[in-house]
C-alpha beads as a LAMMPS data file, in Angstrom:
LAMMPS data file: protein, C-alpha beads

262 atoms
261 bonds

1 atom types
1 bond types

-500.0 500.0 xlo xhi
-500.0 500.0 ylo yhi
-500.0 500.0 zlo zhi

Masses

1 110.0

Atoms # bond

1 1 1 -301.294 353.507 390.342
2 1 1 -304.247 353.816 387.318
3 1 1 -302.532 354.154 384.159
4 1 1 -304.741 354.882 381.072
5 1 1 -303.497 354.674 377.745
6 1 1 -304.959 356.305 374.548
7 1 1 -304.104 354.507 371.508
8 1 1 -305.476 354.521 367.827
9 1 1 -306.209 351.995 364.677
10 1 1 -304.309 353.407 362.104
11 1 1 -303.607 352.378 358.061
12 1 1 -300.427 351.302 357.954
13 1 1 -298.620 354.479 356.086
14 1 1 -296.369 351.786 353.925
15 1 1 -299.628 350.900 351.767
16 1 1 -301.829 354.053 352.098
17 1 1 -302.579 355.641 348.727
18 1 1 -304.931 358.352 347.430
19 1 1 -307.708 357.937 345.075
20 1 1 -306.716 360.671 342.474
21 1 1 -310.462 361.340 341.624
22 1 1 -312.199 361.714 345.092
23 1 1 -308.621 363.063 346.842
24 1 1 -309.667 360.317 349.640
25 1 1 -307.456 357.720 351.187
26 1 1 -308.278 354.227 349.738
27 1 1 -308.597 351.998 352.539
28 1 1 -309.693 348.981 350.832
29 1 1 -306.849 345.898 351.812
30 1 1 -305.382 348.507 353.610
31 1 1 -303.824 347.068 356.570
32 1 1 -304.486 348.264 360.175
33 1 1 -302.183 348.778 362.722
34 1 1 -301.279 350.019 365.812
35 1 1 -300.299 353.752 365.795
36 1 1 -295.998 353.682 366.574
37 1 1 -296.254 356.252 368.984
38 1 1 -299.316 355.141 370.577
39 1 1 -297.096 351.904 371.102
40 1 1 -294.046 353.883 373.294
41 1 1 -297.122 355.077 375.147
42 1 1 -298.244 351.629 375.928
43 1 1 -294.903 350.641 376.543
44 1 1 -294.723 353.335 379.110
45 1 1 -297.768 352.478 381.006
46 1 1 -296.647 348.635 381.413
47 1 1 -292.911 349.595 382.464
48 1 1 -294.445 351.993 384.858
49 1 1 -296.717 348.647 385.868
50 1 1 -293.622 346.377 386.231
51 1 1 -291.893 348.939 388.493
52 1 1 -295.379 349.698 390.981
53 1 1 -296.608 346.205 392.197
54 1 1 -300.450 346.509 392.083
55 1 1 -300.845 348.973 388.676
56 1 1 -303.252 348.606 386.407
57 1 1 -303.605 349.719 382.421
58 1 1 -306.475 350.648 380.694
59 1 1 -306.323 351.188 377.221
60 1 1 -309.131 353.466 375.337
61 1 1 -309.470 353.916 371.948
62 1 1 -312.080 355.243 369.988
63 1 1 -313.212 354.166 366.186
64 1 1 -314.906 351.683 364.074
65 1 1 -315.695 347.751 365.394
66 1 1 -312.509 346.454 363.561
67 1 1 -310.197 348.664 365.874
68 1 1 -311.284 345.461 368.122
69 1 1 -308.043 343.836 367.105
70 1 1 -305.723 346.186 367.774
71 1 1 -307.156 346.472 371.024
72 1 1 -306.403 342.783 371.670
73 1 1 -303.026 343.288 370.522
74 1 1 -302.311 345.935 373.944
75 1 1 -304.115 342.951 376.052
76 1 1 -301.535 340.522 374.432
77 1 1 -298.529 343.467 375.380
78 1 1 -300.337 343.326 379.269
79 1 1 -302.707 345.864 379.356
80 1 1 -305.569 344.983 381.667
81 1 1 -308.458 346.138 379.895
82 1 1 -309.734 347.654 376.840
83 1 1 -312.672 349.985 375.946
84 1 1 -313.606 350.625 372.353
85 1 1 -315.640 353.986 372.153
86 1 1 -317.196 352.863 369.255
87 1 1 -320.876 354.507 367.594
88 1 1 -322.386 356.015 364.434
89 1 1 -322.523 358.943 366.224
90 1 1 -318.491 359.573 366.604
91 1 1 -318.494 359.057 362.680
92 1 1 -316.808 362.044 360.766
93 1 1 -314.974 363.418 364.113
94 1 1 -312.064 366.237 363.720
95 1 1 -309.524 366.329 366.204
96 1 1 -312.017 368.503 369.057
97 1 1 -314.822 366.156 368.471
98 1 1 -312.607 363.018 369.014
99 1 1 -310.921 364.206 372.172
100 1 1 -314.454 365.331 373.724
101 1 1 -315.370 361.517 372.904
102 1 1 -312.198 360.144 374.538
103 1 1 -312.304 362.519 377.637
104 1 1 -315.816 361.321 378.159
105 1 1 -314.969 357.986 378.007
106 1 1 -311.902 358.439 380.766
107 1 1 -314.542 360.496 383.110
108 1 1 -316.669 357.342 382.951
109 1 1 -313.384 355.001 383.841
110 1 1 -312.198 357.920 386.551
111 1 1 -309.420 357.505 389.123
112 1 1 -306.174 357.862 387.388
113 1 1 -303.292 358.798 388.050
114 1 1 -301.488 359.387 384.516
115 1 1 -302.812 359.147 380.841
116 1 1 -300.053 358.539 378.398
117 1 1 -300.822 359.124 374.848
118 1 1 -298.577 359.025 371.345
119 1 1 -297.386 362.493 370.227
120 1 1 -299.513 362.037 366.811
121 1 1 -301.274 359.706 364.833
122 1 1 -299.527 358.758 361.375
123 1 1 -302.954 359.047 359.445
124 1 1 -303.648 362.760 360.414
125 1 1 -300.207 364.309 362.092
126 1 1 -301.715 366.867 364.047
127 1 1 -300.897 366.051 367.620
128 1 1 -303.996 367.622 368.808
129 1 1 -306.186 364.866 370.678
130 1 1 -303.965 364.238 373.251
131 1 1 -303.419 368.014 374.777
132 1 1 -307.139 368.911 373.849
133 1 1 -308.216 365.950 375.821
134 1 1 -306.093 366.751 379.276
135 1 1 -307.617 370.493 378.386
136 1 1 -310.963 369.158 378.227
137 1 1 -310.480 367.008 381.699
138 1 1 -308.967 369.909 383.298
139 1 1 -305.386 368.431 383.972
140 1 1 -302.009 369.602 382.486
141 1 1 -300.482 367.927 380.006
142 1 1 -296.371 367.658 378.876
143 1 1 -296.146 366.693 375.347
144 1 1 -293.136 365.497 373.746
145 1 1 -292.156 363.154 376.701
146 1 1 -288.958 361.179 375.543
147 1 1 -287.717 360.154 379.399
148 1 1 -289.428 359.715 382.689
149 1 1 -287.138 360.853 385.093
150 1 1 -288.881 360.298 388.403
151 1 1 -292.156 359.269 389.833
152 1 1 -293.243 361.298 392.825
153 1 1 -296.029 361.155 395.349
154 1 1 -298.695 363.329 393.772
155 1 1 -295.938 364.666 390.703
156 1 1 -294.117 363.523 387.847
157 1 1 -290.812 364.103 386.551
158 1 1 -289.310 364.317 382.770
159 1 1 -288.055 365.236 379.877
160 1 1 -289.936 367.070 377.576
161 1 1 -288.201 366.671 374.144
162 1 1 -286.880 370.044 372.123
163 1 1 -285.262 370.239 368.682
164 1 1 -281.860 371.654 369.758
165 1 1 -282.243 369.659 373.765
166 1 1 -285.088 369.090 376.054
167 1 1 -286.267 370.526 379.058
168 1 1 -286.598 368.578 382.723
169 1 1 -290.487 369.509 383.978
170 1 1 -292.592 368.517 386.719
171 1 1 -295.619 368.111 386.590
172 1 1 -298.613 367.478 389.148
173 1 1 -300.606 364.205 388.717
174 1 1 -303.256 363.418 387.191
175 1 1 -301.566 364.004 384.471
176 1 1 -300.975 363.762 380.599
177 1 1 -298.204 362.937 378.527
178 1 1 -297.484 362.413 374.745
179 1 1 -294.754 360.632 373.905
180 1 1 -292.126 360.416 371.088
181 1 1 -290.150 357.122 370.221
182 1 1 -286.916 357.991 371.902
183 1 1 -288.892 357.381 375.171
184 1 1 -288.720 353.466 374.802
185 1 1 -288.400 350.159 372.642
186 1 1 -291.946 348.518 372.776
187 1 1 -291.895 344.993 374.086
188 1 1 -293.521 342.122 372.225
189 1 1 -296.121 339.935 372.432
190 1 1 -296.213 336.583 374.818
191 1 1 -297.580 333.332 373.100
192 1 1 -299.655 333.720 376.358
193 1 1 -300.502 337.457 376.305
194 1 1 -301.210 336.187 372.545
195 1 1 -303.493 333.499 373.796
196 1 1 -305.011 335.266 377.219
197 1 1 -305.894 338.430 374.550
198 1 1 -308.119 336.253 372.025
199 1 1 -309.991 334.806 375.589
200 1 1 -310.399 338.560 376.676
201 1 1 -313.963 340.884 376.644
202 1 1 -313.450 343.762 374.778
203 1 1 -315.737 346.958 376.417
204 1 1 -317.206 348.517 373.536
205 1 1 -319.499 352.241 374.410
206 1 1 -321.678 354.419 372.375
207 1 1 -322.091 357.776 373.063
208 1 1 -325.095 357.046 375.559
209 1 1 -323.023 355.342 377.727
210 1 1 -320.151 357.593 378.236
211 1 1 -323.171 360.719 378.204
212 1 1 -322.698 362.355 375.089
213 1 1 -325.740 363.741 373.167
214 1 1 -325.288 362.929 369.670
215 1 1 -324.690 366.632 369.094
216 1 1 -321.808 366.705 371.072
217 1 1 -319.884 364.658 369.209
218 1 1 -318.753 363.568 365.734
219 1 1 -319.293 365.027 362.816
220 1 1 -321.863 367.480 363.879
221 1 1 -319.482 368.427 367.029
222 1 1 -316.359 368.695 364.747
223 1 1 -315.748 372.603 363.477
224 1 1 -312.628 371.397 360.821
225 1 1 -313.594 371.817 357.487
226 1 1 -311.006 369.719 354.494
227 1 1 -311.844 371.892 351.303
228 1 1 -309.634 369.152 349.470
229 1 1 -306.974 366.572 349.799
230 1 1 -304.600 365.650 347.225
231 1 1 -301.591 363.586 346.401
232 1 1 -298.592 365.713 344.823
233 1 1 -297.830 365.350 341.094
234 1 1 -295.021 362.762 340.638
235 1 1 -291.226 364.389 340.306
236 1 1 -289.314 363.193 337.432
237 1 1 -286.448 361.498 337.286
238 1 1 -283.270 362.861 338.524
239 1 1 -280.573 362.850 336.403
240 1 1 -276.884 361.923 337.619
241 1 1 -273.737 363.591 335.880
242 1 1 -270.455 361.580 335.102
243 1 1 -267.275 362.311 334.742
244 1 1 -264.878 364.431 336.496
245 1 1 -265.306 367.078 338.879
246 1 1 -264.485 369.788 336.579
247 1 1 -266.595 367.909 333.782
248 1 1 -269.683 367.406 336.535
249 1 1 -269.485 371.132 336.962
250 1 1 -269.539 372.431 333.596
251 1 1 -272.347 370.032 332.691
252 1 1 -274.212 371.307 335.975
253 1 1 -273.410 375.430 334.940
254 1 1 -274.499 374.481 331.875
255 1 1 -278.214 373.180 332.581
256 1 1 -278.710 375.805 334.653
257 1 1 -278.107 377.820 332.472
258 1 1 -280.718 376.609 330.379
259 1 1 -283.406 376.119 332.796
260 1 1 -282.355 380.072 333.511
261 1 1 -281.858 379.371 336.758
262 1 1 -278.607 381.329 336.722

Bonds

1 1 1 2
2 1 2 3
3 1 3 4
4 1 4 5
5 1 5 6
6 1 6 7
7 1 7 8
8 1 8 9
9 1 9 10
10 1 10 11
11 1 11 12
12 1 12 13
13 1 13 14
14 1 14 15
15 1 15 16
16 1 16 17
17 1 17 18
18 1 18 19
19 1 19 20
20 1 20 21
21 1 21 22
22 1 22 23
23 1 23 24
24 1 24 25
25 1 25 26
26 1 26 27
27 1 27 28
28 1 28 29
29 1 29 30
30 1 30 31
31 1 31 32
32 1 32 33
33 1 33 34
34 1 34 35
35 1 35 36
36 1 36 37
37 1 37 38
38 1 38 39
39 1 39 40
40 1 40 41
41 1 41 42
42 1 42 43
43 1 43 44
44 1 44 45
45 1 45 46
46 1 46 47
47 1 47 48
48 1 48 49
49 1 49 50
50 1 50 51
51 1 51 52
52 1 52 53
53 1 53 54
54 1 54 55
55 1 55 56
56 1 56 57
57 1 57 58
58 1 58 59
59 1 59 60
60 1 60 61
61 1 61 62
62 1 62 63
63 1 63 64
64 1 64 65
65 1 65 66
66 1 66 67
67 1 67 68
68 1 68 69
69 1 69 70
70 1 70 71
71 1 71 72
72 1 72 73
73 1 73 74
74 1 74 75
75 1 75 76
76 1 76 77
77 1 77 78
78 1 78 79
79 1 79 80
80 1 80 81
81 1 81 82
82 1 82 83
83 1 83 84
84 1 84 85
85 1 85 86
86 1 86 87
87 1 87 88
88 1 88 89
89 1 89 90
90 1 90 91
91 1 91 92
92 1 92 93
93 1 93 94
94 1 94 95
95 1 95 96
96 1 96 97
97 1 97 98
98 1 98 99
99 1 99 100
100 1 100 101
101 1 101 102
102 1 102 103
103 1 103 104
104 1 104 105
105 1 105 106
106 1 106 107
107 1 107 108
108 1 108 109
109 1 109 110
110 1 110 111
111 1 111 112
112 1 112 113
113 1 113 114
114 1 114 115
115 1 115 116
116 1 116 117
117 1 117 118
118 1 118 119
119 1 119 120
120 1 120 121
121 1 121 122
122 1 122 123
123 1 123 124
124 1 124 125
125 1 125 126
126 1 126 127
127 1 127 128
128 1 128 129
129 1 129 130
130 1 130 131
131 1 131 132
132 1 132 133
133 1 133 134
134 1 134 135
135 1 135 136
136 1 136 137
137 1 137 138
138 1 138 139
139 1 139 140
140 1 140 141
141 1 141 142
142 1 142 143
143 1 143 144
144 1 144 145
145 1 145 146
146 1 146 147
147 1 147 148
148 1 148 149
149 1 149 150
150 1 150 151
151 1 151 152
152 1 152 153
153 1 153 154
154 1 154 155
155 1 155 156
156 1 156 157
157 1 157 158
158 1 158 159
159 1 159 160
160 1 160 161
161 1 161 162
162 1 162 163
163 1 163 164
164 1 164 165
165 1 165 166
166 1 166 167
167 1 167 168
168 1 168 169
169 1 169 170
170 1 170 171
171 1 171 172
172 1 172 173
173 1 173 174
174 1 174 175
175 1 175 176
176 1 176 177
177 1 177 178
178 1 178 179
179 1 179 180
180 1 180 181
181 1 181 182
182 1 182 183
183 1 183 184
184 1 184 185
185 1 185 186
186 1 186 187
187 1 187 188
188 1 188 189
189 1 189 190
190 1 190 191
191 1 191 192
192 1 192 193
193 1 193 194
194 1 194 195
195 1 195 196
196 1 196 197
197 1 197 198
198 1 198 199
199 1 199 200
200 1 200 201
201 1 201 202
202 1 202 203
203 1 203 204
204 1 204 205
205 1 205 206
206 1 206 207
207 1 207 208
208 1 208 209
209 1 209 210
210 1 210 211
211 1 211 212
212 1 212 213
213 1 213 214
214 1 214 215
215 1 215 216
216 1 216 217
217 1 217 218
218 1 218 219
219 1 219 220
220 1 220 221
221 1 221 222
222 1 222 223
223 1 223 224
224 1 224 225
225 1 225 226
226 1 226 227
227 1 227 228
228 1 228 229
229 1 229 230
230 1 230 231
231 1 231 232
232 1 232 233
233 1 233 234
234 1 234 235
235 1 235 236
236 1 236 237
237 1 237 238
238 1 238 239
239 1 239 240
240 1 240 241
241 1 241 242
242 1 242 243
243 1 243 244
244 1 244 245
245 1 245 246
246 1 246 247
247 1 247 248
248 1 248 249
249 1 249 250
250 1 250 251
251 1 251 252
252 1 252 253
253 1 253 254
254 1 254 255
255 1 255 256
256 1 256 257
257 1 257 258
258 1 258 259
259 1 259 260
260 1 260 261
261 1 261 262
């Protein structure tokens, strides 16, 4: 079995702030991670490798040089390989831009059997790539994966996560899948995955070699226009009434009252 896995350098959330001026992330010291779901898509790809003798995982990511290390990090896990779709040309990419980039780039690997991807990145929230990309390859997709039931000869079984349940679906393979964090616990690193990871070649294509024109991708390619971003205004404080229930209640009525809320 060919797994591929699509994963994605991300700022760690924790540290992220806006510049209030320019309404732009500030990504200076910023910290880079791995993006959590794209990590209980990983995870699914290697358990799926430990339980079928003979799989391979190939991880694909697309973004600047420095996404390099997070790629080593998914060697270090026990992925096989890594490609880095990395050019000027995919600068400035919205969501349809970036999954025409990544599709090319799993054409030009070709063979799979299943592409697992994270439901969303943490940077941008849409959970768009991953379905645009199966639509752009022409296979279906199941997003919201948070159990995989059963792997059949030419299908695949599971459960596709709902807010009040899930539903059980089968679907035909090749195939993609997003997945959610109830799916799994992601391993950790070896001192030897750590070790074979830092020895490992990195596959890094531009647009040219996955055979893109640079129209057809990045910023030119990407129809998403962001007017403006911008951090909320700061709440105040709350403030917390005292006293006893009958005294926390009058006080309560009472600022109502004067906010003329009631």
């Amino acid at each position: 079995m060919k797994i591929i896995v699509c994963a994605k350098q991300v700022p760690d959330t924790n540290e992220v702030k806006i510049d209030p001026v320019k309404g732009t992330l500030i990504r200076d010291g910023v910290p880079s991670i791995l993006n959590p779901d794209d990590a209980n898509a990983l995870e699914a790809a290697l358990d799926l490798k430990d339980r079928y003798p003979g799989s391979t995982v190939s991880v694909i990511s697309m973004g600047p040089p420095q996404a390099n290390y997070m790629l080593r990090e998914t060697l270090a896990l026990g992925a096989d390989e890594a490609i880095l779709l990395s050019a000027r040309a995919f600068g400035g990419a919205d969501t349809c831009a970036t999954s025409t980039t990544i599709a090319a780039g799993i054409r030009k690997l070709g063979g799979y059997d299943i592409i697992f991807a994270g439901r969303q990145a943490i940077d941008g929230d849409t959970a768009q790539v991953g379905p645009q990309t199966a639509q752009r390859l022409g296979i279906p997709s199941v997003t919201y994966v948070q159990k995989i039931r059963e792997i059949k000869e030419g299908s695949v079984i599971v459960e596709r996560q709902l807010e009040t349940g899930y539903e059980i679906v089968e679907v035909q393979t090749p195939c993609l899948l997003t997945c959610v964090k109830e799916l799994n616990t992601p391993r950790y690193m070896s001192v030897v995955g750590i070790e074979n990871a830092y020895k490992a070649e990195i596959t890094t294509w531009n647009e040219v070699d996955v055979n893109l024109k640079p129209e057809d991708c990045g910023l030119k390619a990407s129809p998403t226009q962001i007017l403006r971003s911008f951090a909320p205004p700061p709440k105040g404080k709350g403030e917390i009434l005292s006293g006893s229930v009958r005294e926390m209640a009058q006080s309560l009525v009472a600022k109502l009252n004067e906010q003329h809320v009631i």
